[in-house]
PAVO-51510 format. One line per 2 residues: number of its first residue (from 1); their letters; for each residue y, x, z of N, C-alpha, C. Coordinates in steps of 0.05 Angstrom, whole numbers, plus 5000, padded with zeros to 4 digits. Each point is the difference from the previous one (the first is absolute). Layout:
NUM> a> Y,X,Z,Y,X,Z,Y,X,Z; ...
END
This chain:
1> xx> 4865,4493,5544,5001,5029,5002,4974,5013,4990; 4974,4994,5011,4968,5006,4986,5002,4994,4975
3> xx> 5014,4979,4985,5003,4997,4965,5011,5022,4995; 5027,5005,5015,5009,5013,4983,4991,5028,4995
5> xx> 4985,5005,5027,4991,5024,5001,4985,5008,4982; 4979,4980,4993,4973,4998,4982,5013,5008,4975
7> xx> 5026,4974,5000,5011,5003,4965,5007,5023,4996; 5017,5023,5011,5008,5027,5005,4978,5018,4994
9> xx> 4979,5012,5012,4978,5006,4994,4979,4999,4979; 5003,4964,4989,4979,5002,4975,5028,5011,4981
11> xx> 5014,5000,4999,5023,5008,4982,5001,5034,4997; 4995,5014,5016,4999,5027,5008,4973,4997,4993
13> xx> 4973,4993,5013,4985,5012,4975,4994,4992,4975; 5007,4976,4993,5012,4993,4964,5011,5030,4990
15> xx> 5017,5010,5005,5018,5014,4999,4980,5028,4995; 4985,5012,5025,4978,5020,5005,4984,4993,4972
17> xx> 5002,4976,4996,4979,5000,4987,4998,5011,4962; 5033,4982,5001,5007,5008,4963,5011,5029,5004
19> xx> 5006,5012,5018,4998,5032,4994,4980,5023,5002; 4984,4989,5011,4964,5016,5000,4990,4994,4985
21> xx> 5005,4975,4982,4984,4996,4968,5015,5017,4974; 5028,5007,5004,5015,5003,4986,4992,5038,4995
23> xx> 5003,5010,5031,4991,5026,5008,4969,5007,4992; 4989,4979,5001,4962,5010,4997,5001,5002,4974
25> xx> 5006,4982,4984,5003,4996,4974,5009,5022,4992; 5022,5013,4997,5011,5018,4995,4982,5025,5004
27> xx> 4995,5001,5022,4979,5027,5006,4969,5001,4981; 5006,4971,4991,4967,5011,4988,5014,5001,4985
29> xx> 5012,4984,4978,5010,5012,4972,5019,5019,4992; 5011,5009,5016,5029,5010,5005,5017,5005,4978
31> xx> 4991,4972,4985,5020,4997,4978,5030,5000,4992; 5009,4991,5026,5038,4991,5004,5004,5043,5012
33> xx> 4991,5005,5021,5009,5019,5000,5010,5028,4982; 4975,4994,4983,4983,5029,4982,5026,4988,4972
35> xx> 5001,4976,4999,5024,4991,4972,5026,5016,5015; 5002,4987,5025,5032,5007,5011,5007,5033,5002
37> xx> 4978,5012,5014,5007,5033,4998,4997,5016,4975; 4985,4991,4975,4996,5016,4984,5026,4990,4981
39> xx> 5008,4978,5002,5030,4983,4983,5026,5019,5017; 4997,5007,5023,5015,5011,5022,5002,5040,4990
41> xx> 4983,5002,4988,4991,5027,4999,5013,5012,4967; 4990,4976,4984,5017,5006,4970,5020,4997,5000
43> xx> 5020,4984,5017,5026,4999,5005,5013,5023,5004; 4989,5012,5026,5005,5036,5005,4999,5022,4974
45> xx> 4973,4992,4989,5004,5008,4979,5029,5003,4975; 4999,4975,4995,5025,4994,4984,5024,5018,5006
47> xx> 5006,4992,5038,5023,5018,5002,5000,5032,5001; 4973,5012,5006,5001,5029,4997,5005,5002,4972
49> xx> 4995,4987,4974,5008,5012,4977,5028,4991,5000; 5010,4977,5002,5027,4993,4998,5019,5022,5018
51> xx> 4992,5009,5015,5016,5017,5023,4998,5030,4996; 4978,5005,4983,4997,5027,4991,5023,5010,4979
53> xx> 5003,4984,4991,5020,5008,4981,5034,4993,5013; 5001,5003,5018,5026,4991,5015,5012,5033,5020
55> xx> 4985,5015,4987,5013,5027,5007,4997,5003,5028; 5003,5028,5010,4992,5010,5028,5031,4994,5019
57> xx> 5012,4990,4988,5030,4989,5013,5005,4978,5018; 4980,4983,4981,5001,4961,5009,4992,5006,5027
59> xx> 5017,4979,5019,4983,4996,5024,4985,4975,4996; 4977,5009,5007,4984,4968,4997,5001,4985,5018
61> xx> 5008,5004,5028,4996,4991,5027,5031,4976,4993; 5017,5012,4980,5024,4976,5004,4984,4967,4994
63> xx> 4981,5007,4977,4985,4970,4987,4971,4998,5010; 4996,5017,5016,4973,4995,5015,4991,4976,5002
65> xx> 5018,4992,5025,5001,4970,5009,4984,4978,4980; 5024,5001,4977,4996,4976,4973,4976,5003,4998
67> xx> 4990,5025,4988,4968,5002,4988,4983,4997,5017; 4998,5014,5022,4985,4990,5028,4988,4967,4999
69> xx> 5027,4983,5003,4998,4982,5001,4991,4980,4967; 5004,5011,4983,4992,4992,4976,4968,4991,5004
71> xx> 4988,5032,4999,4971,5007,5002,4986,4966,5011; 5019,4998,5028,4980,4980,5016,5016,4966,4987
73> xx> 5024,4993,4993,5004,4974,4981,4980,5005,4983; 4990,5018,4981,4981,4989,4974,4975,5006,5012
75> xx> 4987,5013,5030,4981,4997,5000,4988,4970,5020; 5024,4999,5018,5000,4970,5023,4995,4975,4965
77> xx> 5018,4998,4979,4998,4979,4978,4977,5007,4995; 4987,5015,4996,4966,5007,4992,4983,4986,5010
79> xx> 5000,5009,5032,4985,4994,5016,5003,4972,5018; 5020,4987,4993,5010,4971,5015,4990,4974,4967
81> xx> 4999,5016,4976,4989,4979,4988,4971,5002,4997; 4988,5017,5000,4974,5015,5005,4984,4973,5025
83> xx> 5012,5012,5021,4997,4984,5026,4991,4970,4993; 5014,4984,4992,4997,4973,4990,4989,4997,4977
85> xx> 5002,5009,4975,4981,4999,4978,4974,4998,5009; 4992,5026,5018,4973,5002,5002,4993,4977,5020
87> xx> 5012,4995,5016,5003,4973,5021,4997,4964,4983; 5009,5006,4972,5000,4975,4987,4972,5008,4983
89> xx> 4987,5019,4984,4983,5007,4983,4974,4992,5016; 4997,5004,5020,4976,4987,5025,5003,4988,5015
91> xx> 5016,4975,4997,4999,4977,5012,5003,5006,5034; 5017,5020,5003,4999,5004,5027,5023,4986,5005
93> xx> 5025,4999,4993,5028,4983,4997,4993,4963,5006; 4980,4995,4982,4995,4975,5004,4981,4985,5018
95> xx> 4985,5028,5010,4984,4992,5028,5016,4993,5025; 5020,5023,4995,5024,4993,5024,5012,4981,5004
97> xx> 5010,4994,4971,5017,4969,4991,4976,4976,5022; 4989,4994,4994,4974,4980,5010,4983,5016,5027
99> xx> 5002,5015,5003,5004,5002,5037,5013,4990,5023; 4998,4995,5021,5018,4988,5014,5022,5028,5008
101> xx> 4995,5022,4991,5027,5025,5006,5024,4986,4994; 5013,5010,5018,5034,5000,5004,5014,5018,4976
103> xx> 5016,4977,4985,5008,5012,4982,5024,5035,4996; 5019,4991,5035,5004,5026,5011,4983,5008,4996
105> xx> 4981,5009,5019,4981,5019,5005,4989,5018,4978; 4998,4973,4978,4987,5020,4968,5025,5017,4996
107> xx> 5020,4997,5001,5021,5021,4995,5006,5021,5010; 4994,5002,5025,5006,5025,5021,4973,5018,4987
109> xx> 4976,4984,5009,4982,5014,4988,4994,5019,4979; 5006,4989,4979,5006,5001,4973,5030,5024,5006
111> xx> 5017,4996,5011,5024,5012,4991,4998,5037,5025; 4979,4985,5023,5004,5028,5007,4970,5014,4991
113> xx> 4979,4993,4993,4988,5022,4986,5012,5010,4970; 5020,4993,4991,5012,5011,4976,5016,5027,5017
115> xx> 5012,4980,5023,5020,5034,5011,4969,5011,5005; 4981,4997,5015,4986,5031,4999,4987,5012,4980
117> xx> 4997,4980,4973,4997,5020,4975,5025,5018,4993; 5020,4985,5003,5020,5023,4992,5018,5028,5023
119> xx> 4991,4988,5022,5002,5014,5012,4974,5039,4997; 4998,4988,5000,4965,5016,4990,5007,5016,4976
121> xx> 5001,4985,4984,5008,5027,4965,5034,5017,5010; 5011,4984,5026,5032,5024,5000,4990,5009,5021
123> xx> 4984,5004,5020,4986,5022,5016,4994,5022,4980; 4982,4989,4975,4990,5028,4978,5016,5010,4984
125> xx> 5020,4986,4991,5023,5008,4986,5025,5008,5005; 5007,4993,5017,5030,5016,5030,5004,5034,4992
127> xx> 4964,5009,5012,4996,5027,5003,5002,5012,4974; 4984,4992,4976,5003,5017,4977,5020,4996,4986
129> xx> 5017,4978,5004,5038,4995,4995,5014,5027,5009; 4993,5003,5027,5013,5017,5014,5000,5024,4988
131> xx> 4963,5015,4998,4989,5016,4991,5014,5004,4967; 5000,4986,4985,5009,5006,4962,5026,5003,5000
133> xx> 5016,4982,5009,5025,4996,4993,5025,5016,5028; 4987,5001,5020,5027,5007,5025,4986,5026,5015
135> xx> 4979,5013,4992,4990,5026,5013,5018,5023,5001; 5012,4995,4979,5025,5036,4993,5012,5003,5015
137> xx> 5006,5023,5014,5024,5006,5013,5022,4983,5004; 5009,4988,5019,5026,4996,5002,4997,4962,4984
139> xx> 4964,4992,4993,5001,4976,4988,4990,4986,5026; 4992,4995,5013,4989,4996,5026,5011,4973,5016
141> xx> 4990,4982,5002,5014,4978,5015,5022,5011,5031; 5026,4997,4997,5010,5003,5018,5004,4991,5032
143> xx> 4988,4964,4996,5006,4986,5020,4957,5007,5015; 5013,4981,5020,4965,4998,5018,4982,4980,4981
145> xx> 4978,5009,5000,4974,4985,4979,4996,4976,5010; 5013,4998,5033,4990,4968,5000,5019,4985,4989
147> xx> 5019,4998,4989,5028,4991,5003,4990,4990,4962; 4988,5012,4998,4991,4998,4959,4968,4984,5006
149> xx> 4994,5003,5025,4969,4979,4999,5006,4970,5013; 5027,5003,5016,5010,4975,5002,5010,4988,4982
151> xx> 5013,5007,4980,5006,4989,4981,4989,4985,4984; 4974,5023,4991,4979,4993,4991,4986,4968,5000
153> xx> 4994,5003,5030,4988,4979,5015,5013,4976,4994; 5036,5001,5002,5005,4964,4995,5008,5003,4977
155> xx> 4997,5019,4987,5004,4986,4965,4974,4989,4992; 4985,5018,5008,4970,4979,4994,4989,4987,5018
157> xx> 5016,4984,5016,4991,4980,5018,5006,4968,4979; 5038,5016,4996,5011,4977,4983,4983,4998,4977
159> xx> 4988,5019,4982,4989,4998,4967,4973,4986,5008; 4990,5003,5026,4974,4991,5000,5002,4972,5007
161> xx> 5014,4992,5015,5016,4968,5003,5010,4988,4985; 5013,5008,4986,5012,4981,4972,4987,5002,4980
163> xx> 4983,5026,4996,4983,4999,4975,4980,4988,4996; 4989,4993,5024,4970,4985,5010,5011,4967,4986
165> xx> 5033,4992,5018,4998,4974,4981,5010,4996,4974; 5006,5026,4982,5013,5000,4983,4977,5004,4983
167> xx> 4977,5008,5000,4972,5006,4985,4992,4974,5007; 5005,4989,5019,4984,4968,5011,5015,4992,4979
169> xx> 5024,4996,4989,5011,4981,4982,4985,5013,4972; 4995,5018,4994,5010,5005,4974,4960,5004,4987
171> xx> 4987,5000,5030,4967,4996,4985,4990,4982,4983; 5018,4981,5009,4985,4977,4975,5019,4996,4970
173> xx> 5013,5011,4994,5025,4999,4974,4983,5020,4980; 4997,4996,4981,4989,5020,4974,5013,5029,5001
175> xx> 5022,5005,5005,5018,5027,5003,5002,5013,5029; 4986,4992,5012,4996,5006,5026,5008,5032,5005
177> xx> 4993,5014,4985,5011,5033,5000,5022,4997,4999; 5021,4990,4984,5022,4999,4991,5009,4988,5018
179> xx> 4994,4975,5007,5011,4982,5016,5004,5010,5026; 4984,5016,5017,5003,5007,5024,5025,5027,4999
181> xx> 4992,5014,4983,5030,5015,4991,5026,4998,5001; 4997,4974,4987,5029,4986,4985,5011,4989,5034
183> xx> 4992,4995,5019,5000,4983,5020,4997,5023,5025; 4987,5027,4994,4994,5011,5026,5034,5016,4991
185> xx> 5006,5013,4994,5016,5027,4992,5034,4984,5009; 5007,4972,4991,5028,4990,5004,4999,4990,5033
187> xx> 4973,4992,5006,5006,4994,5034,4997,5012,5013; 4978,5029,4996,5007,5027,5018,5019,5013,4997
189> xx> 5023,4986,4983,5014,5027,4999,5016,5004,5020; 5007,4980,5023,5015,5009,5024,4985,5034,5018
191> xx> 4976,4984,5008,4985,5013,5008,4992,5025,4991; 4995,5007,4968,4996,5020,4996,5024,5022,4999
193> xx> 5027,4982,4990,5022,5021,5002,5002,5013,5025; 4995,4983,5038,5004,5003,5020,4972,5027,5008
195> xx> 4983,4997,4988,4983,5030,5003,4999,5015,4990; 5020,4994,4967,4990,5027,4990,5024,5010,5013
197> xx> 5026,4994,5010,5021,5007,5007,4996,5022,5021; 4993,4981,5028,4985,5018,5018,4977,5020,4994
199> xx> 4986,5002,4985,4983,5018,4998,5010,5019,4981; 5024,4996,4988,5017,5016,4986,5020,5027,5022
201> xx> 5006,4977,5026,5009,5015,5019,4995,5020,5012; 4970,4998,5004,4975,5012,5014,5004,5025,4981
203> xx> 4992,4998,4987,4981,5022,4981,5030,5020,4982; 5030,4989,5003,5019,5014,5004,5010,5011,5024
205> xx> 5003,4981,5023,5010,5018,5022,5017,5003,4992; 5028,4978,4992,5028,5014,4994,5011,5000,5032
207> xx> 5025,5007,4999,5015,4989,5031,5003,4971,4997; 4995,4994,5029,4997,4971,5004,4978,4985,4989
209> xx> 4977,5011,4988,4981,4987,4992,4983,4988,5013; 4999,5000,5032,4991,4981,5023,5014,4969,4999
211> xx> 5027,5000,4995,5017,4983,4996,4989,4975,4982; 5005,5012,4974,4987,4988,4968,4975,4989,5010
213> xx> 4979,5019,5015,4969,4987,4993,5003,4983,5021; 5006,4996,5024,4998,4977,5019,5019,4978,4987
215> xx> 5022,5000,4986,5011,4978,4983,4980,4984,4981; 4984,5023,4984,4988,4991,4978,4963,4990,5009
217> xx> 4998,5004,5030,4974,4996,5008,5005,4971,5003; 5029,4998,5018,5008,4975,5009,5000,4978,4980
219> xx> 5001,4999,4981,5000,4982,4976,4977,4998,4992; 4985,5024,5000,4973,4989,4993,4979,4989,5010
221> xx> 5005,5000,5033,4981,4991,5020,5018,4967,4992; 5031,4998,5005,5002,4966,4998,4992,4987,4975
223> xx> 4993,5018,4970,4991,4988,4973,4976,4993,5020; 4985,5015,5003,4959,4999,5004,5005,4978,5019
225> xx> 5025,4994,5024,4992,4973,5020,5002,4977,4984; 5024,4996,4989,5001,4973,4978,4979,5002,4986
227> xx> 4999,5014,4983,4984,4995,4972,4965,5000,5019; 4988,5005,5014,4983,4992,5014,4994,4981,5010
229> xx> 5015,4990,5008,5008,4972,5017,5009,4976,4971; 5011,5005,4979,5004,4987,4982,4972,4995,4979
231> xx> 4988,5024,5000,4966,5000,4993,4987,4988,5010; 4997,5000,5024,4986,4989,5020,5004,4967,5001
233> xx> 5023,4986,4994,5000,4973,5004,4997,4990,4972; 5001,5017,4976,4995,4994,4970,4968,5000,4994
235> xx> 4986,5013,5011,4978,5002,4986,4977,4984,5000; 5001,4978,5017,4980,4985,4997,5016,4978,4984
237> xx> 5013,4988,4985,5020,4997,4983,4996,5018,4973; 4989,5029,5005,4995,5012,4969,4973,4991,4991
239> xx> 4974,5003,5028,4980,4998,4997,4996,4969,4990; 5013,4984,4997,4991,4971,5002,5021,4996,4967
241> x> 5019,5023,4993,5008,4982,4971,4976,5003,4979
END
């Protein structure tokens, strides 16, 4: 029982530990963030010209959702290959490798300071989404704001979990941009259909749209338990091919 306790513990701060290097790091260079919001920011861009020309008729709030969720797939692929590049470019990847850390452990680590980078650029980006595109009269999210930050939350629980080992696979291959691409977009797509769906619900407010988003939450909380739990028993297995 004292083993196991000990083993529990140094594992939790293993754990404390690859996400306060991951976080410090970040704060002094704040290189992954400053790529992800300003990549996050030209996106918006794009769609105010693309949407400008779509006449004072279009409701935007019907495709909200999609683009919403777009913004954060190409900025999470940014910032989840980012994450490990810079992790392999300074030998920090291979310090770990030859540590006695738990190969779990590098993963959670690793996979939940990615959710708080990306959680972080859709705190700054949510509001001025809201602000450009759904301010007008009558454009206005219909449903409750938490119901669109829950959503939020396990779509990028799942992107930050599977992408952590899907950038683990794809850091050491020459195409590694490509590669994590080609590999992130076909296995989120449960997941992503299941949020943008619900967050589609939200932000229409048709009748019955409480219905739809607790269907479509429900699928995406059981993608994020598997595919978590399927990451989780793969990755010291990725780290070691």
């Amino acid at each position: 029982m004292a083993r196991e306790r000990t083993s529990n513990m140094s594992s939790w701060r293993q754990f404390k530990a690859i996400l306060k290097k991951d976080i410090v790091m970040e704060l002094r260079t704040k290189e992954m963030l400053t790529s992800m919001g300003l990549y996050a920011l030209l996106v918006l861009v794009v769609y105010y010209i693309t949407l400008s020309q779509a006449g004072a008729d279009f409701e935007v709030r019907r495709i909200a959702a999609g683009l919403l969720w777009l913004v954060f797939i190409f900025t999470s692929l940014l910032g989840l290959n980012r994450s490990l590049v810079h992790e392999k470019d300074q030998g920090c990847l291979d310090a770990l490798l030859i540590s006695p850390t738990d190969r779990p452990v590098i993963f959670f680590g690793k996979a939940v300071g990615n959710l708080i980078f990306l959680l972080i650029v859709e705190v700054m980006i949510v509001p001025l989404f809201f602000f450009i595109f759904l301010s007008r009269p009558g454009a206005a999210s219909g449903g409750p704001m938490w119901m669109l930050a829950l959503a939020l939350l396990v779509g990028s629980i799942g992107i930050a979990g599977v992408g952590t080992l899907l950038a683990t696979m794809s850091v050491n291959t020459k195409g590694k941009d490509f590669i994590l691409a080609v590999l992130f977009i076909p296995i989120m797509f449960p997941l992503l259909l299941a949020v943008v769906a619900a967050s589609a619900a939200v932000l229409q407010a048709d009748p019955g749209y409480v219905n739809t988003y607790w269907q479509m939450m429900g699928i995406a909380a059981g993608y994020d338990a598997v595919m978590l739990l399927a990451a989780f028993a793969l990755y010291e297995f990725v780290l070691g091919a």
